[in-house]
Steps between C-alpha positions, in 0.01 A plus 500: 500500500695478859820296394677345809826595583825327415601369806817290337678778469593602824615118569702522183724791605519406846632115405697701219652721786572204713672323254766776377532520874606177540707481172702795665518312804679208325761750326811353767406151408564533120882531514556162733242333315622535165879569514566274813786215346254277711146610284705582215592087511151428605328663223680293210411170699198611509470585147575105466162393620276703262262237294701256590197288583255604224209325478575288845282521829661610810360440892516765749529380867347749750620362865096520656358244696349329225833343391450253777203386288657476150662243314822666452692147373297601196737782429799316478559497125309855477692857447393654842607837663530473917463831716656584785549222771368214265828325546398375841286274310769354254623234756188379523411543082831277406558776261529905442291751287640540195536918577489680863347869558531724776477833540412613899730667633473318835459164392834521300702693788413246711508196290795604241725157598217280419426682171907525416502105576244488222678339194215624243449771311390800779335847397553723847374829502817730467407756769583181727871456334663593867417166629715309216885516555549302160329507124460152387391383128184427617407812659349807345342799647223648419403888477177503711327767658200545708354789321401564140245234415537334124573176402864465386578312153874603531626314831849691416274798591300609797271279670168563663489298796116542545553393868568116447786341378201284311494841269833461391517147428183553279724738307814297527253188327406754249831625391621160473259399268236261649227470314244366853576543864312362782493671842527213794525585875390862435239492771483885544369452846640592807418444833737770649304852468663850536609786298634409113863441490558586861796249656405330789704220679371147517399396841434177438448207229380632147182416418468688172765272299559135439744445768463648895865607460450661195489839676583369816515646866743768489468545095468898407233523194299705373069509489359410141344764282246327330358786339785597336582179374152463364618812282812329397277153439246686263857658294611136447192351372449796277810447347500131449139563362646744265784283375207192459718344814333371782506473913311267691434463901539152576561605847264219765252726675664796405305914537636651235273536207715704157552190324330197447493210713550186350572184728849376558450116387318556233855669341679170461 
């Protein structure tokens, strides 16, 4: 009998290859991001948060479009993790997320006195440390990198970005114990095309977030990867299956399709 050939093998090595490659690669990083006073500080804040909302649910606040057709007064006695430029909204809220995320590179160089004005608890991505000239309480930094997919349950540890600062927020919910999140504003649809993670400069107002000056005219930013956030997506929900946890997509209108939907009123 003919058997068919193993054609997993090949794959194996070569994504086996790639990743001691990129372990290698991250060698100069390890000494800063472990022994640095500024990480060595952040890890045992850090280590303050884990399970310290067992059991609780937790909202993540994607910045898409679809915010501008969501209920957010809802969230104001919630636990809820905002991304990125979500404090352009806060005015307008009457109050802040309970956590902020960010982890681009760009975003924080060029919005690092808006995020330092922040008075809540702030997890920065620690290759973007240069743009902070002081290390308040509330301020931790996080080891991410873009290569070596997994999905971190030690956020002292390295992170997986997975191409969204989404993925890490998923993981931050996780190592802080919440038992449900729901996704909201995580539209996963853009209307500016190009290359993955190339950085372009806005020309105009944004029509791919909540607010036009979100990534305003002039902003530097950087094209989504979709696909590899899909990758990072699928890690979650496999390990909030696995831990009989669960994320939901409450997100209004929203493409992406890992976890399931549930609508946004019908949660309170």
């Amino acid at each position: 009998m003919k058997q068919t050939p193993n054609n997993s093998l090949p794959s194996f090595i070569l994504q086996t290859a790639k990743n001691t490659y990129d372990a290698i690669r991250r060698l100069p990083q390890l000494p800063d991001a472990y022994l640095h006073p500024w990480r060595r500080e952040s890890i045992q804040r850090i280590k303050t948060f884990k399970d310290i909302h067992k059991g609780k649910r937790a909202f993540i606040i994607g910045n898409g479009p679809s915010l501008k057709q969501t209920d957010l007064s809802k969230l104001k006695n919630e636990f809820t993790f905002g991304l990125n430029r979500i404090y352009l909204l806060f005015p307008e809220l009457g109050f802040s997320t309970t956590y902020f995320v960010s982890i681009n590179d760009l975003v924080i160089e060029q919005c690092a006195d808006e995020i330092d004005a922040l008075s809540i608890p702030k997890f920065i991505a620690w290759h973007s440390n240069r743009h902070f000239k002081t290390f308040p309480d509330e301020l931790m930094f996080l080891y991410t990198t873009y290569t070596g997919p997994k999905f971190a349950h030690d956020m002292t540890r390295r992170v997986w970005e997975g191409a969204t600062v989404t993925n890490v927020a998923l993981q931050l919910v996780f190592y802080m114990g919440f038992q449900q999140v729901i996704l909201i504003g995580v539209d996963h649809n853009f209307t500016s095309k190009g290359e993955a993670n190339k950085a372009v400069v806005s020309t105009g107002d944004d029509p791919n977030h909540f607010s036009a000056n979100y990534f305003g005219k002039g902003f530097r930013w950087q094209l989504p990867d979709l696909e590899t956030s899909e990758i990072g997506y699928q890690k979650a929900r496999d390990a909030y299956r696995k831990a009989e946890r669960e994320v939901l997509d409450a997100t209004v209108g929203g493409k992406l399709t890992v976890f399931p939907k549930v609508d946004y009123n019908s949660l309170f």
